[in-house]
Biopython code that builds the backbone (N, CA, C, O; Angstrom):
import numpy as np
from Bio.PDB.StructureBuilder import StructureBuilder

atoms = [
    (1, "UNK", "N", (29.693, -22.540, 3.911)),
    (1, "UNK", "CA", (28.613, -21.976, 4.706)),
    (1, "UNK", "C", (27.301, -22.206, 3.954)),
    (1, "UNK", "O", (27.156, -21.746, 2.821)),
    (2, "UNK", "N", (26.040, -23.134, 4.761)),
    (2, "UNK", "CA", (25.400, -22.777, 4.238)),
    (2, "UNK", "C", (24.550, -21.427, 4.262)),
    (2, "UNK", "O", (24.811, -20.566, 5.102)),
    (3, "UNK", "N", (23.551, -21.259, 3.347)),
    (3, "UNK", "CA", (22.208, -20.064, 3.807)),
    (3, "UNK", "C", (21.336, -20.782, 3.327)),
    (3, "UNK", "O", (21.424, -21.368, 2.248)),
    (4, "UNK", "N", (20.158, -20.811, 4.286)),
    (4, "UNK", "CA", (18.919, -20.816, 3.823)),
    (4, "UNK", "C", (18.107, -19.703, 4.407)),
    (4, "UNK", "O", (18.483, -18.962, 5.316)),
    (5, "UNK", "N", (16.532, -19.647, 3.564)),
    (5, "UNK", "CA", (15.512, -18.951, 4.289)),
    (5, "UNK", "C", (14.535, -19.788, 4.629)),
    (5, "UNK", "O", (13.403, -19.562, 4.200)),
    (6, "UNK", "N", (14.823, -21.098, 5.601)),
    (6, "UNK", "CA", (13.818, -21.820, 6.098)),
    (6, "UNK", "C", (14.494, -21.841, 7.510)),
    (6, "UNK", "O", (15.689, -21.667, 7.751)),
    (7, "UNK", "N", (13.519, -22.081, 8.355)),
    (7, "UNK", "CA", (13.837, -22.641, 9.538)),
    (7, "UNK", "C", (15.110, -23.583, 10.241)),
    (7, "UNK", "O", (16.130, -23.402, 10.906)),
    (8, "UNK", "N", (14.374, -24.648, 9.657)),
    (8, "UNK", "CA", (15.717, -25.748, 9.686)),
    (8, "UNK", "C", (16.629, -26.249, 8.326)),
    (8, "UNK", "O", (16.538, -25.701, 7.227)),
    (9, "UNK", "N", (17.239, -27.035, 8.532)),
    (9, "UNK", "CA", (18.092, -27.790, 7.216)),
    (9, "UNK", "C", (17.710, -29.064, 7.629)),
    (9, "UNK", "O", (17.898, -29.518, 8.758)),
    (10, "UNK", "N", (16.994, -29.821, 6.393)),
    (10, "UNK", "CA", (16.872, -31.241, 6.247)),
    (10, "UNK", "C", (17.732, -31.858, 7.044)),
    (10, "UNK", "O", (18.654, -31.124, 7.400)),
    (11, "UNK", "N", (17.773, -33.200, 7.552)),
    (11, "UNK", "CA", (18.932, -34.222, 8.272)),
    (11, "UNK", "C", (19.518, -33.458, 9.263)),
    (11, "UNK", "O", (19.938, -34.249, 10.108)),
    (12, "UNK", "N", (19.802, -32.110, 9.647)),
    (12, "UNK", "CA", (20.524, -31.651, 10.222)),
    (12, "UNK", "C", (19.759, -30.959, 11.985)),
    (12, "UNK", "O", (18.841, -30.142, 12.072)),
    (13, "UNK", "N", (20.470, -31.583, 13.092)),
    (13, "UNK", "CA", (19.857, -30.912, 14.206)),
    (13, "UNK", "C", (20.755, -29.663, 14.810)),
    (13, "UNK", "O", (21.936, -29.936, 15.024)),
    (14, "UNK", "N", (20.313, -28.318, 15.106)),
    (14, "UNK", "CA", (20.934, -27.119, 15.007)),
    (14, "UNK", "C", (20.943, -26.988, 16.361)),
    (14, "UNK", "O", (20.157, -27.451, 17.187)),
    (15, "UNK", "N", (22.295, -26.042, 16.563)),
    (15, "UNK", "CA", (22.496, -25.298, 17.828)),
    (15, "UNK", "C", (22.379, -24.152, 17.766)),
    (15, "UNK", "O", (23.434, -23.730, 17.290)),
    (16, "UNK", "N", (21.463, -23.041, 18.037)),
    (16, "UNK", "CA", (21.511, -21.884, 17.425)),
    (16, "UNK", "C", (22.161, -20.876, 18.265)),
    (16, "UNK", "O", (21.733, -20.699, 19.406)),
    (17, "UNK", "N", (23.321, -20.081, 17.741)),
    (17, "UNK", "CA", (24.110, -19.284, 18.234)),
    (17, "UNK", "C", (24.050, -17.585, 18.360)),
    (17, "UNK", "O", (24.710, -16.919, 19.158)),
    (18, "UNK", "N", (23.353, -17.210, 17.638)),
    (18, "UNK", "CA", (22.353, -16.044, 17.886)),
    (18, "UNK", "C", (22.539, -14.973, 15.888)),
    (18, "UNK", "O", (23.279, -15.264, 14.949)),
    (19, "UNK", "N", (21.799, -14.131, 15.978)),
    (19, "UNK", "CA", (21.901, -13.436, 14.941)),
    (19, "UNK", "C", (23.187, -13.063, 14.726)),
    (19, "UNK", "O", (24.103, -12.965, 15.542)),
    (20, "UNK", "N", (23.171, -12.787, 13.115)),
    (20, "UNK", "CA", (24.391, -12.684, 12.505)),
    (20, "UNK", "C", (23.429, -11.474, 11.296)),
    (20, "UNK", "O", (22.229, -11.339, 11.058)),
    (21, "UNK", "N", (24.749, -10.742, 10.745)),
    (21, "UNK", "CA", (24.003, -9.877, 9.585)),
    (21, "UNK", "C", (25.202, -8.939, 9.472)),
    (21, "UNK", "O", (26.113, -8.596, 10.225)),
    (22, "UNK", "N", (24.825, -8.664, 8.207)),
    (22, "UNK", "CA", (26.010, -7.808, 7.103)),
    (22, "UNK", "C", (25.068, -6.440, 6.637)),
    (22, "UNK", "O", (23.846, -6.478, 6.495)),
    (23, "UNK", "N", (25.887, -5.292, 6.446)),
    (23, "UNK", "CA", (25.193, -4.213, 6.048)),
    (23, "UNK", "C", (26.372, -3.411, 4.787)),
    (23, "UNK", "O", (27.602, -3.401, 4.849)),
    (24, "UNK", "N", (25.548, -2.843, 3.788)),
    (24, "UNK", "CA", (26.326, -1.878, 2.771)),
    (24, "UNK", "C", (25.215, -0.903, 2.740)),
    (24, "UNK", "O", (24.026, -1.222, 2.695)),
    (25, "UNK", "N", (25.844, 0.756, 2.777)),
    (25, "UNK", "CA", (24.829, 1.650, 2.246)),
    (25, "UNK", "C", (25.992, 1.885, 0.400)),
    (25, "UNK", "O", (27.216, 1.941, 0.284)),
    (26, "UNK", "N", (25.147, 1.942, -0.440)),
    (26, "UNK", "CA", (25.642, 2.210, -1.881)),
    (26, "UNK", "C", (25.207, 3.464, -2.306)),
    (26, "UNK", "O", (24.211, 3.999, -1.819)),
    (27, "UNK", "N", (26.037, 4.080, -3.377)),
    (27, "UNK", "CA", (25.310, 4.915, -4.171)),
    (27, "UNK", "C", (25.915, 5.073, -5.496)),
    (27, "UNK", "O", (27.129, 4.911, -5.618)),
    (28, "UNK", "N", (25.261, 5.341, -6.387)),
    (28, "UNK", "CA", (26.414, 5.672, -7.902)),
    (28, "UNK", "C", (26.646, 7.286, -7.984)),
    (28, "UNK", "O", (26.046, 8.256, -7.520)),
    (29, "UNK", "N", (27.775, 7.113, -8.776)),
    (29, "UNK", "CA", (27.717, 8.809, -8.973)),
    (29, "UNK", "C", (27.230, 9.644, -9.691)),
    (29, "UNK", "O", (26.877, 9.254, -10.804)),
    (30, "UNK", "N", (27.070, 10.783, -9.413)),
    (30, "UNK", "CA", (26.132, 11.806, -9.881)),
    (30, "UNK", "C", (25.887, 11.972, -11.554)),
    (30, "UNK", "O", (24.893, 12.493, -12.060)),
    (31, "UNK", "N", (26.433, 11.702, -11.897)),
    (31, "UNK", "CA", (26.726, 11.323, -13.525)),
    (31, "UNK", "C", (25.705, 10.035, -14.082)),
    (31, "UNK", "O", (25.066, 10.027, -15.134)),
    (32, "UNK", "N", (25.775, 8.797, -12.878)),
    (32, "UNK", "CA", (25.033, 7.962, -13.520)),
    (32, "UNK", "C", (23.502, 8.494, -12.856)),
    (32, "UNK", "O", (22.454, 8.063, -13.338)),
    (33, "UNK", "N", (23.505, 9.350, -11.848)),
    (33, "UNK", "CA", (21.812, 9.474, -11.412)),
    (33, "UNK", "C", (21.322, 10.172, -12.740)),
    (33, "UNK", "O", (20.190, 9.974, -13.181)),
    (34, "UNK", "N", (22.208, 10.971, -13.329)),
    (34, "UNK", "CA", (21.195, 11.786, -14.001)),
    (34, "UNK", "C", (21.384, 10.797, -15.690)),
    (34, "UNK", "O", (20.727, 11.465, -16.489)),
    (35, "UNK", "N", (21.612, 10.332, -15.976)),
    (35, "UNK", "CA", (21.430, 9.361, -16.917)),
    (35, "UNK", "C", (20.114, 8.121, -16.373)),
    (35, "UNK", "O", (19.078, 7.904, -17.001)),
    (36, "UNK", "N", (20.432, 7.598, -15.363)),
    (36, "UNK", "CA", (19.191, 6.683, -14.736)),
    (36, "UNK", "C", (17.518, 7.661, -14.826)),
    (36, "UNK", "O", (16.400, 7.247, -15.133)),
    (37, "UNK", "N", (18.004, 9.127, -14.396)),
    (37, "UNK", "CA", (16.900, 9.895, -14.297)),
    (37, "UNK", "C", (16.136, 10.325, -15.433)),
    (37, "UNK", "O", (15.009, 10.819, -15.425)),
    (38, "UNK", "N", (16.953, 10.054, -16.506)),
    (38, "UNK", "CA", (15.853, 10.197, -17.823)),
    (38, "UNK", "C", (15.805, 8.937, -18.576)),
    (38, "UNK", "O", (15.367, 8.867, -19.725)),
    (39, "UNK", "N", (16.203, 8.076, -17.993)),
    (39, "UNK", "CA", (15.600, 6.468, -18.304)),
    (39, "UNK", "C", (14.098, 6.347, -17.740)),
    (39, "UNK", "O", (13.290, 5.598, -18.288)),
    (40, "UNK", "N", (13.737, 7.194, -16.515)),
    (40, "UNK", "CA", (12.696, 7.398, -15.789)),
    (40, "UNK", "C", (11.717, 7.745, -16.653)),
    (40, "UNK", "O", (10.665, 7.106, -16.680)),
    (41, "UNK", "N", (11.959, 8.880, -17.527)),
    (41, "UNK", "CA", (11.156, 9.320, -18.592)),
    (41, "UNK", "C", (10.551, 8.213, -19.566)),
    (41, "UNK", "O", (9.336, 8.042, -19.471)),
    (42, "UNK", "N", (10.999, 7.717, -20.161)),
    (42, "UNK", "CA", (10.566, 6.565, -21.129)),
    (42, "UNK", "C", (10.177, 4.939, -20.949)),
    (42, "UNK", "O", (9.806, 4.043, -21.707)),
    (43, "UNK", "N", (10.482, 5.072, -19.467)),
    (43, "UNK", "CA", (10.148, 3.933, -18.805)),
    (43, "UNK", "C", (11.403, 2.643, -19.110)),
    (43, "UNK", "O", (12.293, 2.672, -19.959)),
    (44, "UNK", "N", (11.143, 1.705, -18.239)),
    (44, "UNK", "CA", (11.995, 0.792, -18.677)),
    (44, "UNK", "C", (12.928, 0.334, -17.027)),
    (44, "UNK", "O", (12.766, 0.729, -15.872)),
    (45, "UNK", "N", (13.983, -0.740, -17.699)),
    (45, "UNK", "CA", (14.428, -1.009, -16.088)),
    (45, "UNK", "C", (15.886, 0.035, -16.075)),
    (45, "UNK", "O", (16.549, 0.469, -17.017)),
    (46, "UNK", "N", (16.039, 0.206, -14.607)),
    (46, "UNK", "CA", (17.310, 1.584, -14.497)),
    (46, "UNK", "C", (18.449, 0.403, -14.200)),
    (46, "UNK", "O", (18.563, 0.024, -13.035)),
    (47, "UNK", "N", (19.393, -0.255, -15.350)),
    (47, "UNK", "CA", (20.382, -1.255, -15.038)),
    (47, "UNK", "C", (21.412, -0.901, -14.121)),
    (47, "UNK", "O", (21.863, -1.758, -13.361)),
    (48, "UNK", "N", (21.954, 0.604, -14.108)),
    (48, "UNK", "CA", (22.771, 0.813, -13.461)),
    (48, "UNK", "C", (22.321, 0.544, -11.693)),
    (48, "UNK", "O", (23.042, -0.058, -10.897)),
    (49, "UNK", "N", (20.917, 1.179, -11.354)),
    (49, "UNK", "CA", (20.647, 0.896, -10.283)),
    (49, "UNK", "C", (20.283, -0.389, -9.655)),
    (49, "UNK", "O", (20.391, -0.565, -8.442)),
    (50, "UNK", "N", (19.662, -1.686, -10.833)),
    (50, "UNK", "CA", (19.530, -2.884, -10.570)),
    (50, "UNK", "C", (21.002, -3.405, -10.256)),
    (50, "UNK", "O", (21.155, -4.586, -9.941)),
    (51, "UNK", "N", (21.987, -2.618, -10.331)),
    (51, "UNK", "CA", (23.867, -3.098, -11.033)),
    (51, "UNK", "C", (24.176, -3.060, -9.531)),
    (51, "UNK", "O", (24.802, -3.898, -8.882)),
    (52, "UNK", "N", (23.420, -1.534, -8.964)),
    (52, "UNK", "CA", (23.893, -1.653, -8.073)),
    (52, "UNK", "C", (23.500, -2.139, -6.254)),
    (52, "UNK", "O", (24.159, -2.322, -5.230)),
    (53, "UNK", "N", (21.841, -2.197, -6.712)),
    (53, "UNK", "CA", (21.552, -3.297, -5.370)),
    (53, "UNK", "C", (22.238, -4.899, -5.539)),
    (53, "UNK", "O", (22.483, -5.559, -4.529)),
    (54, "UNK", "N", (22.468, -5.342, -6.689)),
    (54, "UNK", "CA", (23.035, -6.678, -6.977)),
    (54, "UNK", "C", (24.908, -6.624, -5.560)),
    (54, "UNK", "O", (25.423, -7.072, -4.535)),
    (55, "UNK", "N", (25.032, -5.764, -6.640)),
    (55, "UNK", "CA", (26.457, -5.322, -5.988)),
    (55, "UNK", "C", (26.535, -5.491, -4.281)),
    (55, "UNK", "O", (27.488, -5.949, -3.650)),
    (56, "UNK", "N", (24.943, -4.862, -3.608)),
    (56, "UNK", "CA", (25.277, -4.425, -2.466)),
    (56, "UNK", "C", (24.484, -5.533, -1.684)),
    (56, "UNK", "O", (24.648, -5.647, -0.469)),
    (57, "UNK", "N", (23.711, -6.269, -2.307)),
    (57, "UNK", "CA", (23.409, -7.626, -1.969)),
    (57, "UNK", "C", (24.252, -8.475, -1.697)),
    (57, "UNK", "O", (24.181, -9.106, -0.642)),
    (58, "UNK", "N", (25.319, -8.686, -2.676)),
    (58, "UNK", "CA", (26.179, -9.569, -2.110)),
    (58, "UNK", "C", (27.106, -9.313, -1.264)),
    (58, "UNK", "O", (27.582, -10.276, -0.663)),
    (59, "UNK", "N", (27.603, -8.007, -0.988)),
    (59, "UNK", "CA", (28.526, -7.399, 0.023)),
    (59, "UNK", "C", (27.890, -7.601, 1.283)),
    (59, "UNK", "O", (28.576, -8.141, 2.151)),
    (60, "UNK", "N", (26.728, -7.280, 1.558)),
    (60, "UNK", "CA", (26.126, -7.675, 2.572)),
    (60, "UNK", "C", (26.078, -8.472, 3.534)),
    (60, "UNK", "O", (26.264, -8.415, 4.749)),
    (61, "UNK", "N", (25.550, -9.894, 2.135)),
    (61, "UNK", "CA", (25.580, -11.326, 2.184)),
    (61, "UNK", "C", (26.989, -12.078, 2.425)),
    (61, "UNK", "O", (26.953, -13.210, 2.907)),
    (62, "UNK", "N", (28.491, -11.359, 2.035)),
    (62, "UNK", "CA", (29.566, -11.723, 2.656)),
    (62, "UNK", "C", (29.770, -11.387, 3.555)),
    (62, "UNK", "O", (30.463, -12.166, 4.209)),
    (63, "UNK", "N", (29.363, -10.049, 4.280)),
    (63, "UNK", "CA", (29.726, -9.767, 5.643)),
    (63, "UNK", "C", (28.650, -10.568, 6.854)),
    (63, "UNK", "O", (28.990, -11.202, 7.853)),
    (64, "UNK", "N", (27.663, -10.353, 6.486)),
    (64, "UNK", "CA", (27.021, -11.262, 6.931)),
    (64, "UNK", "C", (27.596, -12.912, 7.333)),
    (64, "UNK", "O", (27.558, -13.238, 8.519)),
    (65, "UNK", "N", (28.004, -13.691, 6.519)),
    (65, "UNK", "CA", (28.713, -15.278, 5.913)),
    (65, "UNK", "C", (30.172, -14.725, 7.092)),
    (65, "UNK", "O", (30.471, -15.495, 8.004)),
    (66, "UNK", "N", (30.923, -13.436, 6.937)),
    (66, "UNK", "CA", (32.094, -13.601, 8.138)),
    (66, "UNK", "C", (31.878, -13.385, 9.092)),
    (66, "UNK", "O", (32.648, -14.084, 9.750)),
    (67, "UNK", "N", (30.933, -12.498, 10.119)),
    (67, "UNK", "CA", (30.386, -12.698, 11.132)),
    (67, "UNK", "C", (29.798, -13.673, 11.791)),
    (67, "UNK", "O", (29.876, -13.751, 13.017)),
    (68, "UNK", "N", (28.981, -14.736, 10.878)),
    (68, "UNK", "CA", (28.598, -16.035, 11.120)),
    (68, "UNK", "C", (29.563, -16.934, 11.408)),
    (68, "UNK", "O", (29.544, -17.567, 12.463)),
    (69, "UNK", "N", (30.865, -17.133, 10.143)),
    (69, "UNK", "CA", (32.435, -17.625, 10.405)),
    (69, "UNK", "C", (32.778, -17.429, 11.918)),
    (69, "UNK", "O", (33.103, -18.375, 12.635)),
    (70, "UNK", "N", (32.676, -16.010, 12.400)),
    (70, "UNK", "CA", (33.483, -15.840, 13.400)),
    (70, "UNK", "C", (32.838, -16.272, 15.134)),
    (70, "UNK", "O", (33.374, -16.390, 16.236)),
    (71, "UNK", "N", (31.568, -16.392, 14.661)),
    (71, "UNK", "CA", (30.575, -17.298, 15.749)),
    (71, "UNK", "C", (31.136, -18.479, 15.410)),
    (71, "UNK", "O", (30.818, -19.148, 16.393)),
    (72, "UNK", "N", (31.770, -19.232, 14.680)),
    (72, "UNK", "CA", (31.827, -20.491, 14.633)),
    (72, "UNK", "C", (30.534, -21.401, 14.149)),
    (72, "UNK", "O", (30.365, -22.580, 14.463)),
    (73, "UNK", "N", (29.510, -20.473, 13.179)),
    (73, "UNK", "CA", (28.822, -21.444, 12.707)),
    (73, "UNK", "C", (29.186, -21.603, 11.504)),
    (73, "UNK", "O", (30.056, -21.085, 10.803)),
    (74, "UNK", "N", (27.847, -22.956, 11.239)),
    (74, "UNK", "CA", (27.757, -24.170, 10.005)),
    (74, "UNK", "C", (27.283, -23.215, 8.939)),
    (74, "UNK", "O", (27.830, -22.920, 7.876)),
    (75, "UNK", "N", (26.044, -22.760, 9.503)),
    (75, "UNK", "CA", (25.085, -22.278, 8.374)),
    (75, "UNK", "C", (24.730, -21.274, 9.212)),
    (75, "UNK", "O", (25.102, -20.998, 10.352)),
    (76, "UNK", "N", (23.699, -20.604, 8.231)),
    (76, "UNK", "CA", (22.875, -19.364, 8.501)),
    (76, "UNK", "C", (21.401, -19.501, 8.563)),
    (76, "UNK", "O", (21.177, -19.697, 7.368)),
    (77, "UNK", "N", (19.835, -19.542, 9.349)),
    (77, "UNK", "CA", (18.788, -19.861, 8.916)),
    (77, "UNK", "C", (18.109, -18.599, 8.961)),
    (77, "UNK", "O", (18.627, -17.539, 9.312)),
    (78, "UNK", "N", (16.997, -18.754, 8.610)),
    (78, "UNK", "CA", (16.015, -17.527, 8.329)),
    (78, "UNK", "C", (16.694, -16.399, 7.883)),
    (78, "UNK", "O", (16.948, -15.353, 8.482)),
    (79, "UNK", "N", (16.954, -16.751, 6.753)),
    (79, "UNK", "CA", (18.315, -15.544, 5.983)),
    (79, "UNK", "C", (17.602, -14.522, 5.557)),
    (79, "UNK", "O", (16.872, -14.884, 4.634)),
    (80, "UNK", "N", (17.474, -13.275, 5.849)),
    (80, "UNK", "CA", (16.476, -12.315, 4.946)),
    (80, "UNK", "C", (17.175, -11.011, 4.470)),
    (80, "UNK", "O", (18.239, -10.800, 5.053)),
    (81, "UNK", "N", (16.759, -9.946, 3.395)),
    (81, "UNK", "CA", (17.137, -8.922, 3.094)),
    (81, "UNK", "C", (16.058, -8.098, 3.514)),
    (81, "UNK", "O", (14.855, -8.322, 3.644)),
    (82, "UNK", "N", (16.936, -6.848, 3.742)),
    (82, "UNK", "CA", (15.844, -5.609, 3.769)),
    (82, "UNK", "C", (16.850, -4.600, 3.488)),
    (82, "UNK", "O", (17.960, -4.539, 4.017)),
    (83, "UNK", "N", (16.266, -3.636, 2.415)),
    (83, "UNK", "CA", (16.654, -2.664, 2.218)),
    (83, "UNK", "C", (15.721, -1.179, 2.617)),
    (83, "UNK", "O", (14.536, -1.048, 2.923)),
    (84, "UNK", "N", (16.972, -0.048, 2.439)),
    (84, "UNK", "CA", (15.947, 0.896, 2.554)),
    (84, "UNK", "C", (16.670, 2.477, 1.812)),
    (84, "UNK", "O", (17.897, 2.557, 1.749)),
    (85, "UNK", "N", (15.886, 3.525, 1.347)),
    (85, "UNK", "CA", (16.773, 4.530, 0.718)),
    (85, "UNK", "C", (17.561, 5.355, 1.985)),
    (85, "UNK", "O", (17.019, 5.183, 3.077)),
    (86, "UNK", "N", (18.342, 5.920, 1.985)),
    (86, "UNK", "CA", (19.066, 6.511, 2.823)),
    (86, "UNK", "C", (19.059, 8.174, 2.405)),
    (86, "UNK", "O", (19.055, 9.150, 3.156)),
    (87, "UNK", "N", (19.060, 8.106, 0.858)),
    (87, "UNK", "CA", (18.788, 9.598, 0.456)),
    (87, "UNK", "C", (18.861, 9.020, -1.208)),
    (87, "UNK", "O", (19.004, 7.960, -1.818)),
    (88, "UNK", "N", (18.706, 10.152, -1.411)),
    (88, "UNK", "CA", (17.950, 9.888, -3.153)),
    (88, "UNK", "C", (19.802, 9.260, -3.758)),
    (88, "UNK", "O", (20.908, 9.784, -3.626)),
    (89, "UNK", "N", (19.529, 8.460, -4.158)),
    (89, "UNK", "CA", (20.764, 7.238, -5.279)),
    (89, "UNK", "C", (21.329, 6.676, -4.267)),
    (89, "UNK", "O", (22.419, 6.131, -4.442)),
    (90, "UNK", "N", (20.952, 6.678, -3.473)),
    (90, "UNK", "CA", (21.808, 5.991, -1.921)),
    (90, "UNK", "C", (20.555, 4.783, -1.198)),
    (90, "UNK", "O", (19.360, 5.020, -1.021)),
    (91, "UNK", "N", (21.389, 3.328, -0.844)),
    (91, "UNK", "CA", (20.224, 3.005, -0.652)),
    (91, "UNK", "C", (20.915, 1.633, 0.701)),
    (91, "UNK", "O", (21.729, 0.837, 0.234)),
    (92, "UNK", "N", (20.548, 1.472, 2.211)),
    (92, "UNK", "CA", (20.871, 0.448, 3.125)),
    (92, "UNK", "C", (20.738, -0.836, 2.335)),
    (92, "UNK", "O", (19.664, -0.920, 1.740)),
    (93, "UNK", "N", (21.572, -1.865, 2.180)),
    (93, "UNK", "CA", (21.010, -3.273, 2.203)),
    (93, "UNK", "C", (21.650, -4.083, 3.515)),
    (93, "UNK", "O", (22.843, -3.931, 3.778)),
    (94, "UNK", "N", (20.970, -4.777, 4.166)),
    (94, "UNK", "CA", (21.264, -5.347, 5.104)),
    (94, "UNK", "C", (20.703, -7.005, 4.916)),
    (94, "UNK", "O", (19.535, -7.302, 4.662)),
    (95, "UNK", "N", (21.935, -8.068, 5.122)),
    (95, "UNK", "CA", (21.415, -9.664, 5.485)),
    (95, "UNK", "C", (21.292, -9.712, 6.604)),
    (95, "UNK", "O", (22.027, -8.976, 7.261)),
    (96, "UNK", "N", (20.309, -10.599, 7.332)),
    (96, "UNK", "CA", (20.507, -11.125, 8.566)),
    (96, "UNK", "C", (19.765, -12.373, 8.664)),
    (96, "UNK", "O", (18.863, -12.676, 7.883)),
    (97, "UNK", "N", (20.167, -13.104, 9.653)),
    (97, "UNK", "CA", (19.558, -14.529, 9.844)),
    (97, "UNK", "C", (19.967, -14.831, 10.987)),
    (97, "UNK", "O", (20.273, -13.960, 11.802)),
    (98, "UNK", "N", (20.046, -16.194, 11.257)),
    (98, "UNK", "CA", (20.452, -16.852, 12.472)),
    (98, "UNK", "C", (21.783, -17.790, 12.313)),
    (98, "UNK", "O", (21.687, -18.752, 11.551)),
    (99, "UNK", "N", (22.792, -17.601, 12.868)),
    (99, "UNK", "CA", (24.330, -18.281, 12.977)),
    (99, "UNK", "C", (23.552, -19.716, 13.710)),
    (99, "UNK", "O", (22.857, -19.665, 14.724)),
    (100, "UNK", "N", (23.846, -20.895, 12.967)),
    (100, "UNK", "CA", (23.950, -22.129, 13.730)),
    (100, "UNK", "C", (24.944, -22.593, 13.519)),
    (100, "UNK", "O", (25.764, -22.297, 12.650)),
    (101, "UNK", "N", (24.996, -23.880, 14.804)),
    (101, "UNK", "CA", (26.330, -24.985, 14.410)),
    (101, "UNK", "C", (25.672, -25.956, 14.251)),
    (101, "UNK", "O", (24.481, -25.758, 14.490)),
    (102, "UNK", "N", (26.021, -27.336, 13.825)),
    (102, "UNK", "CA", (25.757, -28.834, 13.442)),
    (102, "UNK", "C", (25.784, -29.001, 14.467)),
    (102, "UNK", "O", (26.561, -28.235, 15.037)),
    (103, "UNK", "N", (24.889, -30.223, 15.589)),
    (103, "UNK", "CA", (25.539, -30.746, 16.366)),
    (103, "UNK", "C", (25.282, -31.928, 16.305)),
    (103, "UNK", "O", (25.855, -32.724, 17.049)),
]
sb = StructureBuilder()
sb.init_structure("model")
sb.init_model(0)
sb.init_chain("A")
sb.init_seg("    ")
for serial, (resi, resn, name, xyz) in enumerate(atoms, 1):
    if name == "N":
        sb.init_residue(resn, " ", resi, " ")
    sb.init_atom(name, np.array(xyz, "f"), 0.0, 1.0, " ", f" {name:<3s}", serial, name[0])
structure = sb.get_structure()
């Protein structure tokens, strides 16, 4: 499968089959908020929470990639993320783009 975040794919003329997109809401447990929460204090990056949009990026980005599978497309275009908090250590990530086929 490919993904891009452009329009088209070089050499390739597309059939576009309609949106496709994957969603995870995450959170860590209460143990790591309050360890992240006095990392807050001294500044610096919170790894556990970078650990865990990584995490929920790619879960996303696979559900996303089998929904596209199950349209029967090639690739994915205008691939984008958006996240959002859902409640404090809890946070939506969602892929979406466009399912094409080769034709």
């Amino acid at each position: 499968m490919i993904l891009v975040t452009t329009e088209t794919i070089s050499g390739k003329e597309l059939e576009m089959l309609g949106l496709c997109r994957g969603s995870t809401i995450q959170s860590k447990n209460i143990g790591r908020d309050i360890t992240q929460s006095f990392k807050t204090l001294v500044g610096g990056e919170l790894k556990a929470y970078t650990d865990m949009m990584n995490e929920a990026r790619a879960l996303a980005t696979k559900r996303m990639v089998e929904e596209a599978e199950q349209m029967g497309a090639d690739a994915v275009v205008c691939m984008r993320y958006a996240s959002a908090a859902v409640m404090q250590g809890a946070a939506e990530v969602i892929a979406y783009g466009t399912a094409v086929k080769f034709k």
